[in-house]
PQR file with spaces between the fields and no chain letter, atoms N, CA, C, O and H, PARSE charges and radii, in Angstrom:
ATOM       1  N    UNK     1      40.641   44.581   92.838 -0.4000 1.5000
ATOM       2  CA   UNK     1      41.017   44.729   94.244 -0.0000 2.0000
ATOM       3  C    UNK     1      39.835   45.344   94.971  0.5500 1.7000
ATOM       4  O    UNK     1      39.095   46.217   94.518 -0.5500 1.4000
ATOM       5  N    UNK     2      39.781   44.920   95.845 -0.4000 1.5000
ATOM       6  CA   UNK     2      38.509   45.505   97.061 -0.0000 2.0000
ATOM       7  C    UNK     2      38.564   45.160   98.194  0.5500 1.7000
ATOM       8  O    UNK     2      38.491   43.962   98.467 -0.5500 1.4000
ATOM       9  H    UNK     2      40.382   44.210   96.213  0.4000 1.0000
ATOM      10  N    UNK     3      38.737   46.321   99.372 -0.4000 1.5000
ATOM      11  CA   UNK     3      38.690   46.743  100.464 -0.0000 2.0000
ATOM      12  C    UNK     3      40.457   46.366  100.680  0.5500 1.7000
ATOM      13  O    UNK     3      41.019   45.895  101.669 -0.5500 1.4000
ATOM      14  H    UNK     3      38.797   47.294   99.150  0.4000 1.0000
ATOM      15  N    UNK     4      41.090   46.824   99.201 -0.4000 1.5000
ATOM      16  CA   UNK     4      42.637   46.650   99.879 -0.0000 2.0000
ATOM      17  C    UNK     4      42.844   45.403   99.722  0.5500 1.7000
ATOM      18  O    UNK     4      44.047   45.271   99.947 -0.5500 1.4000
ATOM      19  H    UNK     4      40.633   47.206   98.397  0.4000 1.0000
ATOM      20  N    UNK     5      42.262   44.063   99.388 -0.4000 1.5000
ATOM      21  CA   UNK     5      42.675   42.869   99.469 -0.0000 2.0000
ATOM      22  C    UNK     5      42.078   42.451   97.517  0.5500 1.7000
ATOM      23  O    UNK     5      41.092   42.760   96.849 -0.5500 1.4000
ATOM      24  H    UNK     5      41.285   44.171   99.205  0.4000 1.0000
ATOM      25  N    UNK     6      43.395   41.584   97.251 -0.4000 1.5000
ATOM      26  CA   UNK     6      42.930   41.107   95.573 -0.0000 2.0000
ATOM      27  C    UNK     6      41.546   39.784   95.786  0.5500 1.7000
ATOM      28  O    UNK     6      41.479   38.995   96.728 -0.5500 1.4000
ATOM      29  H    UNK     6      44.196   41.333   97.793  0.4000 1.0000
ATOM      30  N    UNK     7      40.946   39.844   95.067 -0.4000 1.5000
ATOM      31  CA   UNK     7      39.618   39.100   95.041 -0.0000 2.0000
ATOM      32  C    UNK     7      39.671   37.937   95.290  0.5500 1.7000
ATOM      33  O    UNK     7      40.447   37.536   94.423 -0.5500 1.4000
ATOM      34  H    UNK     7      41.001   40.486   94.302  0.4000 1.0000
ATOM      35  N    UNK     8      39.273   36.744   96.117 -0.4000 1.5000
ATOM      36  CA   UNK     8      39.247   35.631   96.346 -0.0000 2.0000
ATOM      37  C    UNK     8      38.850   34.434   95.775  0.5500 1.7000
ATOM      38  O    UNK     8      38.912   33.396   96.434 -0.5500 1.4000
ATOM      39  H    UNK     8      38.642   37.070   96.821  0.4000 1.0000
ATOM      40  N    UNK     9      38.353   34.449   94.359 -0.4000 1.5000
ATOM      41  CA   UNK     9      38.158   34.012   93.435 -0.0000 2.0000
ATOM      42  C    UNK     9      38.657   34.821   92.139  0.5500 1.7000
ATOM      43  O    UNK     9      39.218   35.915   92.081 -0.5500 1.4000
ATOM      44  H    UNK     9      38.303   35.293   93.824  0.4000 1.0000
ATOM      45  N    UNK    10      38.147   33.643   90.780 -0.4000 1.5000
ATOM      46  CA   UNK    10      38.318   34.437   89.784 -0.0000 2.0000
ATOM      47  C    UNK    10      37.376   33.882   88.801  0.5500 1.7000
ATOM      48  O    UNK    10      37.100   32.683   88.846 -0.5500 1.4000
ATOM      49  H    UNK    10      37.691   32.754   90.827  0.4000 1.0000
ATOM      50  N    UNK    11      37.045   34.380   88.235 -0.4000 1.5000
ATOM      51  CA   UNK    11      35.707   34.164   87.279 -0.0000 2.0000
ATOM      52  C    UNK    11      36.453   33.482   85.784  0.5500 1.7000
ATOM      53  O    UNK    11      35.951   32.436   85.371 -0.5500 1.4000
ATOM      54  H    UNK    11      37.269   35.354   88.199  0.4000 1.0000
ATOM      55  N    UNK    12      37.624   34.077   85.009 -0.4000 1.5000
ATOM      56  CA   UNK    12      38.254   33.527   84.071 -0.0000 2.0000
ATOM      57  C    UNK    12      38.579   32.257   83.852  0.5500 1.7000
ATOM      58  O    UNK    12      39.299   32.064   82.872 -0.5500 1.4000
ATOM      59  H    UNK    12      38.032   34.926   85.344  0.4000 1.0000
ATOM      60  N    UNK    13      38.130   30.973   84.729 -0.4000 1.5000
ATOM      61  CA   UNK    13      38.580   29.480   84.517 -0.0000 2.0000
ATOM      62  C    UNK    13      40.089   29.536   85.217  0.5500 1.7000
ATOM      63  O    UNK    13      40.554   28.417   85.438 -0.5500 1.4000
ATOM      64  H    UNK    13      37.546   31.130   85.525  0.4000 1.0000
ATOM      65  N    UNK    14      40.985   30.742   85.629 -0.4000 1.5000
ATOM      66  CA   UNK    14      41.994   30.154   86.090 -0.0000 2.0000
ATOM      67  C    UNK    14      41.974   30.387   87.740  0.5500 1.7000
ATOM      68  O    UNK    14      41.562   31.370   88.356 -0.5500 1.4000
ATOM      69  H    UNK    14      40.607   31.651   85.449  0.4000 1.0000
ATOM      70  N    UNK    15      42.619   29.026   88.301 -0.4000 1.5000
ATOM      71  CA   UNK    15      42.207   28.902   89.396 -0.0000 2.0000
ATOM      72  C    UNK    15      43.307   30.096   90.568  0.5500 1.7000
ATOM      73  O    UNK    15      44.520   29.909   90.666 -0.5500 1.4000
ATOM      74  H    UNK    15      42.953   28.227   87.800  0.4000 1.0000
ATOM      75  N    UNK    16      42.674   31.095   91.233 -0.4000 1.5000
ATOM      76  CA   UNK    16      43.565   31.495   91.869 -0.0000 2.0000
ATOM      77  C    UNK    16      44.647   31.326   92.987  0.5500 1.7000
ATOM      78  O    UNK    16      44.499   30.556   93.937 -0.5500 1.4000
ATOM      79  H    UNK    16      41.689   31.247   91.153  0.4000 1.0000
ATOM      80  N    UNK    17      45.894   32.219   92.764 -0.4000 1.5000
ATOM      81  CA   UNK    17      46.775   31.476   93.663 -0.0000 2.0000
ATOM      82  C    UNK    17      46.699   31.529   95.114  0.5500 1.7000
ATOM      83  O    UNK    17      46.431   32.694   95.407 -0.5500 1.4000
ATOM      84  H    UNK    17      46.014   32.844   91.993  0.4000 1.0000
ATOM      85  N    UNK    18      46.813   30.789   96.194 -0.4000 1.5000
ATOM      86  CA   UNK    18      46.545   30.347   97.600 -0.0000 2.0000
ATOM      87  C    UNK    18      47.912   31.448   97.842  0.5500 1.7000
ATOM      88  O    UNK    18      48.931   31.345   97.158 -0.5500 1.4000
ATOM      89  H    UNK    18      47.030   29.843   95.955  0.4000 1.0000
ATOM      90  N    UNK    19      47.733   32.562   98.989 -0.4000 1.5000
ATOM      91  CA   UNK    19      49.131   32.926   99.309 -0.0000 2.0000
ATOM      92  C    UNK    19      48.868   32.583  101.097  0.5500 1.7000
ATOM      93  O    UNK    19      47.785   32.329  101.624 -0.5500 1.4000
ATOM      94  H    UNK    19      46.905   32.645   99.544  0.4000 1.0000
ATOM      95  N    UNK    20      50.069   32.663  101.696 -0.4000 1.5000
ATOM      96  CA   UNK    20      49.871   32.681  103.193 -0.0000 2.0000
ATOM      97  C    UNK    20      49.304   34.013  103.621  0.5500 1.7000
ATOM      98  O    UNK    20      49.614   35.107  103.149 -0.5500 1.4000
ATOM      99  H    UNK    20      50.949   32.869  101.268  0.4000 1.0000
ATOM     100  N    UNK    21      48.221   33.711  104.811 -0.4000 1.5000
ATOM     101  CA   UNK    21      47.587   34.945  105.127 -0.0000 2.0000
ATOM     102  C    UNK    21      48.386   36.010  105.821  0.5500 1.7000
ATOM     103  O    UNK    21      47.909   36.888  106.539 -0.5500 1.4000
ATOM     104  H    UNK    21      47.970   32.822  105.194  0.4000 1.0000
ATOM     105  N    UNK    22      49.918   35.803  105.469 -0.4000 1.5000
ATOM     106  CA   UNK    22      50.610   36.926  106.625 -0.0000 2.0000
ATOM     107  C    UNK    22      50.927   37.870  104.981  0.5500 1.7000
ATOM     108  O    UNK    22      50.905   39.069  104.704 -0.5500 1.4000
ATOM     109  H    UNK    22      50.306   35.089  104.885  0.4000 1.0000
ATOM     110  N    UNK    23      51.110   37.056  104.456 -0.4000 1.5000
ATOM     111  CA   UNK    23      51.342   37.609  102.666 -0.0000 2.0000
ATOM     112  C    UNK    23      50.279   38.823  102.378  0.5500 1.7000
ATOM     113  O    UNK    23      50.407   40.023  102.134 -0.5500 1.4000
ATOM     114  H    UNK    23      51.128   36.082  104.681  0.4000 1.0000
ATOM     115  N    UNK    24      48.905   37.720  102.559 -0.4000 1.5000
ATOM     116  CA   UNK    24      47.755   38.641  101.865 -0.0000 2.0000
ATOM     117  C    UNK    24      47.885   40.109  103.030  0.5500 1.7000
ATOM     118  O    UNK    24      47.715   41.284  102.704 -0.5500 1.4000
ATOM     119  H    UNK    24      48.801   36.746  102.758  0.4000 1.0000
ATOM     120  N    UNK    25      48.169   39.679  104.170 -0.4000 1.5000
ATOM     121  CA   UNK    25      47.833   41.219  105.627 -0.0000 2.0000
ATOM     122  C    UNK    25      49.150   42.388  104.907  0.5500 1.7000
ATOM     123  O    UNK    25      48.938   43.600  104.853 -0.5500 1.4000
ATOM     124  H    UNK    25      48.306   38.725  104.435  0.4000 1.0000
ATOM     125  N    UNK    26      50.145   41.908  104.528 -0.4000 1.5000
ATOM     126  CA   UNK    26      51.023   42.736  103.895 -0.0000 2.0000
ATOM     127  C    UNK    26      50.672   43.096  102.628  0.5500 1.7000
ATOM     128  O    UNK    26      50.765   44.255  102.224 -0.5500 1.4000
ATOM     129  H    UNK    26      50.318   40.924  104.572  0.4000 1.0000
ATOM     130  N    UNK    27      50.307   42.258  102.027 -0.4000 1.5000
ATOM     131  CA   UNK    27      49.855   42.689  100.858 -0.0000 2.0000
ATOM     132  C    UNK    27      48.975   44.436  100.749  0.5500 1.7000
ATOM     133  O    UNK    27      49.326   45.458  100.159 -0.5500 1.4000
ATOM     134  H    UNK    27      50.231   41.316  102.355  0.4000 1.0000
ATOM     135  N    UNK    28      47.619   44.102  101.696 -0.4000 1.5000
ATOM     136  CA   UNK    28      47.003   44.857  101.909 -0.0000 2.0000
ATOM     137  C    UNK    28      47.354   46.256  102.615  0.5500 1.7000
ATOM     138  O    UNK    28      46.840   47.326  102.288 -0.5500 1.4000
ATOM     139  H    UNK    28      47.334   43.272  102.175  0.4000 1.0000
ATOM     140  N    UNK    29      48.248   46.098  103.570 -0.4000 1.5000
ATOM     141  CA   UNK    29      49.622   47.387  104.239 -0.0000 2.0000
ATOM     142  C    UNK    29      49.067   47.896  102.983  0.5500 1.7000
ATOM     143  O    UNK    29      48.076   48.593  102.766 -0.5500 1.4000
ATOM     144  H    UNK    29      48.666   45.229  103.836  0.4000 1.0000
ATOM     145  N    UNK    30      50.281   47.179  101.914 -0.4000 1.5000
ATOM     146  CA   UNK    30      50.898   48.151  100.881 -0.0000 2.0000
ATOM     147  C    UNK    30      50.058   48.320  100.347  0.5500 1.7000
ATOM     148  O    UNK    30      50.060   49.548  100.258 -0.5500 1.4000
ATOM     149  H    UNK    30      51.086   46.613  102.091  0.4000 1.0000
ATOM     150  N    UNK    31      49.158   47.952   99.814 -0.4000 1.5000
ATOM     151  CA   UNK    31      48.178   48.692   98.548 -0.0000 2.0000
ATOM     152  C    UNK    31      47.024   49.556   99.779  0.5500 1.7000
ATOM     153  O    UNK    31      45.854   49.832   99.513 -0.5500 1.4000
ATOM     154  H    UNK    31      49.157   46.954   99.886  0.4000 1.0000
ATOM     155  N    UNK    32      47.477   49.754  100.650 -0.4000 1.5000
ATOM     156  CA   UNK    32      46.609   51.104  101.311 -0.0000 2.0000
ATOM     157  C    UNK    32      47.048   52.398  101.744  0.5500 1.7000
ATOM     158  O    UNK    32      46.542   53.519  101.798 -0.5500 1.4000
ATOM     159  H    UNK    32      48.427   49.530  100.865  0.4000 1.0000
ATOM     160  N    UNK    33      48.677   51.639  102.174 -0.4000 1.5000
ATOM     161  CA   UNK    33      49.251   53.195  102.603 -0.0000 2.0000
ATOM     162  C    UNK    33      49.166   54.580  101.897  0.5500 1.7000
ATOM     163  O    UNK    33      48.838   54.929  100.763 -0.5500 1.4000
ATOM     164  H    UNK    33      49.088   50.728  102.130  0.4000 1.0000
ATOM     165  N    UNK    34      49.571   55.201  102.964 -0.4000 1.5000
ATOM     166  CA   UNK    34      49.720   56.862  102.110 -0.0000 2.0000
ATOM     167  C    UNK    34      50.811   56.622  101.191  0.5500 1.7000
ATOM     168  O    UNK    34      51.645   55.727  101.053 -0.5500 1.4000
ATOM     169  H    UNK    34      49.837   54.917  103.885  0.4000 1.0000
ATOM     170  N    UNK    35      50.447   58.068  100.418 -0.4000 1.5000
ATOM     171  CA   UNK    35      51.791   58.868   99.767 -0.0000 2.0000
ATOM     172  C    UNK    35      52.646   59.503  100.592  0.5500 1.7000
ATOM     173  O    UNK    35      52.509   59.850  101.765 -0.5500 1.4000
ATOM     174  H    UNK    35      49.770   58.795  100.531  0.4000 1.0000
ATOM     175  N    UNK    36      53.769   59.642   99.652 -0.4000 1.5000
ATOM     176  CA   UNK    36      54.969   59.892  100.126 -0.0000 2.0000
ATOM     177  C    UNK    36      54.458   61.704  101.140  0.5500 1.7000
ATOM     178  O    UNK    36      55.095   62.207  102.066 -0.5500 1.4000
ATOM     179  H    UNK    36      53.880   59.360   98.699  0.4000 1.0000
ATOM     180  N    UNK    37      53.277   62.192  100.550 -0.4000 1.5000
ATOM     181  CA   UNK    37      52.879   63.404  101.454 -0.0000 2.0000
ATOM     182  C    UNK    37      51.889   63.223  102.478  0.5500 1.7000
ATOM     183  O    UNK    37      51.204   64.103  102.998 -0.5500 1.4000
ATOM     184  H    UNK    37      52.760   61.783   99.798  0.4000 1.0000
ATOM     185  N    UNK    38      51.883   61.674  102.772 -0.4000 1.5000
ATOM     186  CA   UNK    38      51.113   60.911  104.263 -0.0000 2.0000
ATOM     187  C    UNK    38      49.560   61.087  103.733  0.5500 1.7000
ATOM     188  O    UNK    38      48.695   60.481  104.366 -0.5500 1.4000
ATOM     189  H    UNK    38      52.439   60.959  102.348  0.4000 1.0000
ATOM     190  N    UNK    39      49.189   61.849  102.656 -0.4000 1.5000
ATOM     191  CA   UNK    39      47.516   61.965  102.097 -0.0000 2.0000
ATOM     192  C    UNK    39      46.899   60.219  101.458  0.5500 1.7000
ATOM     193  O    UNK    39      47.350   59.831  100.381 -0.5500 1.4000
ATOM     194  H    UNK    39      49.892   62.340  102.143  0.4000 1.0000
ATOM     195  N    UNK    40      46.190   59.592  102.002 -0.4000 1.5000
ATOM     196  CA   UNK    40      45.678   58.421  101.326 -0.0000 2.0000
ATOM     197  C    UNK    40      44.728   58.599   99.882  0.5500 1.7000
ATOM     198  O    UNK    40      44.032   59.605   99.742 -0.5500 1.4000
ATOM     199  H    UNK    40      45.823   59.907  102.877  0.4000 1.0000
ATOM     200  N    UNK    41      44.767   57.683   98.990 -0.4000 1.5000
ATOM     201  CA   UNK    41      44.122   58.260   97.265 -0.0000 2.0000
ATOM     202  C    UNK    41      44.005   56.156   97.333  0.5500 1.7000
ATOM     203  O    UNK    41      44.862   55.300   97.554 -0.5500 1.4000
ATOM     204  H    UNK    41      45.331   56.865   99.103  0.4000 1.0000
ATOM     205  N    UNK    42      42.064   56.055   96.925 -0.4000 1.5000
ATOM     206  CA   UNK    42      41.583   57.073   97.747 -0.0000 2.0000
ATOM     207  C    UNK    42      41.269   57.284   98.938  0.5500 1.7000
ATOM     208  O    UNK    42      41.869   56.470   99.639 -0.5500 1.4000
ATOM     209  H    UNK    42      41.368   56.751   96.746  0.4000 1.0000
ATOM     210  N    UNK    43      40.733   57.854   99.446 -0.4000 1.5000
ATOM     211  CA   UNK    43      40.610   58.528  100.902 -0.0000 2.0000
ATOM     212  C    UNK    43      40.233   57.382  102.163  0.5500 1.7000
ATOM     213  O    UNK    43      40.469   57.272  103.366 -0.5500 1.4000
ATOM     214  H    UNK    43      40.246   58.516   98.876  0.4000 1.0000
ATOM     215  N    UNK    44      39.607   56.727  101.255 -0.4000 1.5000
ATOM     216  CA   UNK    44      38.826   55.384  102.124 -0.0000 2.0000
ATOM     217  C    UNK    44      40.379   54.563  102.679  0.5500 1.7000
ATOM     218  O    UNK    44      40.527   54.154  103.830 -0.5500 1.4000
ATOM     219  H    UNK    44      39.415   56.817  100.277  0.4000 1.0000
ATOM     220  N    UNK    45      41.209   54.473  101.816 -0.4000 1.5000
ATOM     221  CA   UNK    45      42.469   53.745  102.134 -0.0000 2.0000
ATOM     222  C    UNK    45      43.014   53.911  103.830  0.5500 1.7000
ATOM     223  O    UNK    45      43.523   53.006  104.491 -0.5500 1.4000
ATOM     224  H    UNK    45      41.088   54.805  100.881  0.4000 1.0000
ATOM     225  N    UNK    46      42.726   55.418  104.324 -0.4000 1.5000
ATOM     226  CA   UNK    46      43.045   55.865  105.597 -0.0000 2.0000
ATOM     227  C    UNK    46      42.302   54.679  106.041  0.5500 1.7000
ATOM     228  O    UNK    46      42.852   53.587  106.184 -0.5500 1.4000
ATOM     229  H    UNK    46      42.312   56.153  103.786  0.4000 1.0000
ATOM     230  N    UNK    47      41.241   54.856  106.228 -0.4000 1.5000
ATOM     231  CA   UNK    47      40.331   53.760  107.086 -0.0000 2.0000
ATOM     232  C    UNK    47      40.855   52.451  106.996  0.5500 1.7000
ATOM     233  O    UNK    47      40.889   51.932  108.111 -0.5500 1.4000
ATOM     234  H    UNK    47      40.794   55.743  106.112  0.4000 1.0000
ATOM     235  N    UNK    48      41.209   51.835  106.238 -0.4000 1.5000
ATOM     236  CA   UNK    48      41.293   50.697  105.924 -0.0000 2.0000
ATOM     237  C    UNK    48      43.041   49.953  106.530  0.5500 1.7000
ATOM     238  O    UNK    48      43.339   48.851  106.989 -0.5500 1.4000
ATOM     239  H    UNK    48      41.181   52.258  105.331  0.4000 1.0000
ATOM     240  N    UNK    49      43.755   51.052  106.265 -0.4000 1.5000
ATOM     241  CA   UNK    49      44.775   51.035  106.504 -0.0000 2.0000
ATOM     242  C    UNK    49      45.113   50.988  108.030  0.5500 1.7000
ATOM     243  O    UNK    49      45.845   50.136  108.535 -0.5500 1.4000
ATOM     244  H    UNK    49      43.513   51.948  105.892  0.4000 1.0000
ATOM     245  N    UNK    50      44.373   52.201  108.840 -0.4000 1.5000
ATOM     246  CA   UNK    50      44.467   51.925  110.326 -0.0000 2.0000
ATOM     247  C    UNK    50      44.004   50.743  110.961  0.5500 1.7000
ATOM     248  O    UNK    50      44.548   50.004  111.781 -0.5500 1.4000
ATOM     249  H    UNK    50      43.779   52.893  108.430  0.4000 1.0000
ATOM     250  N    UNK    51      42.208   50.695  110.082 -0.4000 1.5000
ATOM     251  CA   UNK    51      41.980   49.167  110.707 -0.0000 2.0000
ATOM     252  C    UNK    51      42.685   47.948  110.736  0.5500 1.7000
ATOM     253  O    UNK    51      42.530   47.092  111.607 -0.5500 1.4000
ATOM     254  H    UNK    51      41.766   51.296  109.416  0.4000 1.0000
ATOM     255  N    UNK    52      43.733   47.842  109.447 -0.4000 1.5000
ATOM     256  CA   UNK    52      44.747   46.723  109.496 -0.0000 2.0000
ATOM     257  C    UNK    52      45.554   47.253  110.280  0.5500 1.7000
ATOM     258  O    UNK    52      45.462   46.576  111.304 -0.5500 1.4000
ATOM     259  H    UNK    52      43.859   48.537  108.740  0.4000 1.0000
ATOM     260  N    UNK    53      46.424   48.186  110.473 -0.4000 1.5000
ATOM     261  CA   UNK    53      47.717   48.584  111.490 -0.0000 2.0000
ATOM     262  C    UNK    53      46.865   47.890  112.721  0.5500 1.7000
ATOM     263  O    UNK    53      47.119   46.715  112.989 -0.5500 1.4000
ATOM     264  H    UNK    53      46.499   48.737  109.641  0.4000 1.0000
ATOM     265  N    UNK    54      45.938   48.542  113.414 -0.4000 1.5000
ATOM     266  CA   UNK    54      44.981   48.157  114.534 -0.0000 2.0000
ATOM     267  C    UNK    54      44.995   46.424  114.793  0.5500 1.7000
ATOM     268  O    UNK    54      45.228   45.960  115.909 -0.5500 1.4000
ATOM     269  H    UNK    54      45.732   49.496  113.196  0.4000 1.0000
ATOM     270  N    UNK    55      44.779   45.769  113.879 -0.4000 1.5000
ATOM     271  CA   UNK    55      43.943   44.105  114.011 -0.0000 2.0000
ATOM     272  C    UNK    55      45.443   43.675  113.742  0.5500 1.7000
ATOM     273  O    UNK    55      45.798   42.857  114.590 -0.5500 1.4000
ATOM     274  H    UNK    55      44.590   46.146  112.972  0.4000 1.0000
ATOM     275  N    UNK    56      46.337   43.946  112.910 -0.4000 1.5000
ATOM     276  CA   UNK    56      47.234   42.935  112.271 -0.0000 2.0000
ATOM     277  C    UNK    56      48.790   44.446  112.236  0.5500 1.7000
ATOM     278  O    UNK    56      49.275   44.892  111.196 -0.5500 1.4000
ATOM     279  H    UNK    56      46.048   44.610  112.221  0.4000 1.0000
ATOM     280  N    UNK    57      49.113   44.787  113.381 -0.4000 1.5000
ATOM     281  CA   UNK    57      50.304   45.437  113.028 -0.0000 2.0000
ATOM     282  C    UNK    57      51.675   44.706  112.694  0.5500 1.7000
ATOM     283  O    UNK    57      52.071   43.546  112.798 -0.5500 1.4000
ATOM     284  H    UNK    57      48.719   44.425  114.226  0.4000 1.0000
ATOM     285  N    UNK    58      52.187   45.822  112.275 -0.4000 1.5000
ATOM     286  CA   UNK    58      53.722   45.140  111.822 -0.0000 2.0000
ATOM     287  C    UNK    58      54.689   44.170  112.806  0.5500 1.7000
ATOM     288  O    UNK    58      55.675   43.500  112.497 -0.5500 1.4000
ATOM     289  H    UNK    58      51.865   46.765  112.190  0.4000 1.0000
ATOM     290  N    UNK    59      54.221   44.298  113.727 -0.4000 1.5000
ATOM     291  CA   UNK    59      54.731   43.443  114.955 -0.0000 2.0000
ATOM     292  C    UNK    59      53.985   41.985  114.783  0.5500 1.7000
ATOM     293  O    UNK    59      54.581   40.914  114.891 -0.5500 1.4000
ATOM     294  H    UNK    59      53.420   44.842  113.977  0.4000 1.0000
ATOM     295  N    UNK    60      52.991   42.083  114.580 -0.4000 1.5000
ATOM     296  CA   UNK    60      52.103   40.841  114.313 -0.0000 2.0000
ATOM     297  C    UNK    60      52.126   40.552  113.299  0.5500 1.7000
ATOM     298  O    UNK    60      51.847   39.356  113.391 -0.5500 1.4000
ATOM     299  H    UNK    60      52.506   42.953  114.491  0.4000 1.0000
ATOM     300  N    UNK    61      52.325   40.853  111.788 -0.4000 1.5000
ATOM     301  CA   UNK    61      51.916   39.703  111.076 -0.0000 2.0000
ATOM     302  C    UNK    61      53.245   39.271  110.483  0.5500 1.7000
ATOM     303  O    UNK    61      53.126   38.864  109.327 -0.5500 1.4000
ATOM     304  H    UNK    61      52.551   41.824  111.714  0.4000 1.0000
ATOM     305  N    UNK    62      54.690   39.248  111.052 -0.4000 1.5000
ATOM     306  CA   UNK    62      55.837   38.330  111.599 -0.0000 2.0000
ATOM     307  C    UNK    62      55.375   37.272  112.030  0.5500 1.7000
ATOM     308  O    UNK    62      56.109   36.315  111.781 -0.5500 1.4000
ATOM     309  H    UNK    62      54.786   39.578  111.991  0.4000 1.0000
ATOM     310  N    UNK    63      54.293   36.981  112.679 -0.4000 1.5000
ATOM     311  CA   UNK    63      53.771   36.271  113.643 -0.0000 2.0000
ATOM     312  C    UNK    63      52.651   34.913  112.702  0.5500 1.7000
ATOM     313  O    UNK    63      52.440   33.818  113.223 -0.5500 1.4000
ATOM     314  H    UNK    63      53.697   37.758  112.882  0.4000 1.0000
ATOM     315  N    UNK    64      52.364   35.107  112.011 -0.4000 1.5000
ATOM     316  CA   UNK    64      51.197   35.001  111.399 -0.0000 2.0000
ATOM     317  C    UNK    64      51.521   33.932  110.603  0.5500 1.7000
ATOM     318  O    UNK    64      52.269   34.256  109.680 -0.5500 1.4000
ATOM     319  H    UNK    64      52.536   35.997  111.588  0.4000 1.0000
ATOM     320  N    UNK    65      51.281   33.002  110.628 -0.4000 1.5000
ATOM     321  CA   UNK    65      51.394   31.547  109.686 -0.0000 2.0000
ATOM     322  C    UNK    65      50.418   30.850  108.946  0.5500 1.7000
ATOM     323  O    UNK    65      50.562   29.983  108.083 -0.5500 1.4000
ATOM     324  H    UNK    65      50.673   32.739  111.378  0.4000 1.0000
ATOM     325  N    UNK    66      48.966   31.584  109.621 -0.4000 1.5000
ATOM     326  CA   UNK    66      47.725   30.856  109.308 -0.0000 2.0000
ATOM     327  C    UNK    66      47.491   30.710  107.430  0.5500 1.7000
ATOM     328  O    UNK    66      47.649   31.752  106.793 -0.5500 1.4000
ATOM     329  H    UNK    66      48.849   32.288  110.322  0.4000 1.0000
ATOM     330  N    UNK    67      47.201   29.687  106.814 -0.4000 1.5000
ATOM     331  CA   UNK    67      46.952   29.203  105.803 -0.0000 2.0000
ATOM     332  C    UNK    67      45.642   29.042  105.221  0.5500 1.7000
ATOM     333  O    UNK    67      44.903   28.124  105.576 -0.5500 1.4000
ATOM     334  H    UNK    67      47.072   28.841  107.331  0.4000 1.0000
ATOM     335  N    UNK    68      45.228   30.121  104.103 -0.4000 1.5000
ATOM     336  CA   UNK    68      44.349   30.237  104.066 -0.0000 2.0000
ATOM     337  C    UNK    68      43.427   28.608  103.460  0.5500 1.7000
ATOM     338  O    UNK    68      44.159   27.670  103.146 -0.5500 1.4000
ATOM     339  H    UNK    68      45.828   30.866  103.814  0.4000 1.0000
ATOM     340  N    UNK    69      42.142   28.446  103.366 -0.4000 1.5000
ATOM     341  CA   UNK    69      41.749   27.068  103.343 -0.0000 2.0000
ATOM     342  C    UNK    69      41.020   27.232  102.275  0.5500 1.7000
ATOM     343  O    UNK    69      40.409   26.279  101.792 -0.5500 1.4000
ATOM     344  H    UNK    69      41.547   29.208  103.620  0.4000 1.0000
């Protein structure tokens, strides 16, 4: 995983799976949010996490159909 999102290839011969990009923007939510004591682990996750709330909030990626290519 890197920058919050699972890798876009895969090096092992198996071909990876295509998800819808409203999938992967949630995806990424969750593997950034805080803990249950609002502290991000690790720390970089804060950043990463606002910048998605910011570009792609929960209001928006309801919205979101685009298919990745």
């Amino acid at each position: 995983i890197a920058a919050g999102f699972s890798a876009p290839v895969r090096y092992d011969g198996v071909q990876a799976v295509m998800r819808p990009f409203r999938e992967v923007i949630a995806g990424a939510l969750q593997i950034t949010r805080p803990g249950a004591d609002g502290s991000f682990f690790p720390a970089q996750n804060a950043a990463l996490h606002r910048n998605l709330l910011d570009a792609y909030g929960p209001q928006d990626i309801r919205h979101l159909e685009v298919q990745p290519e």
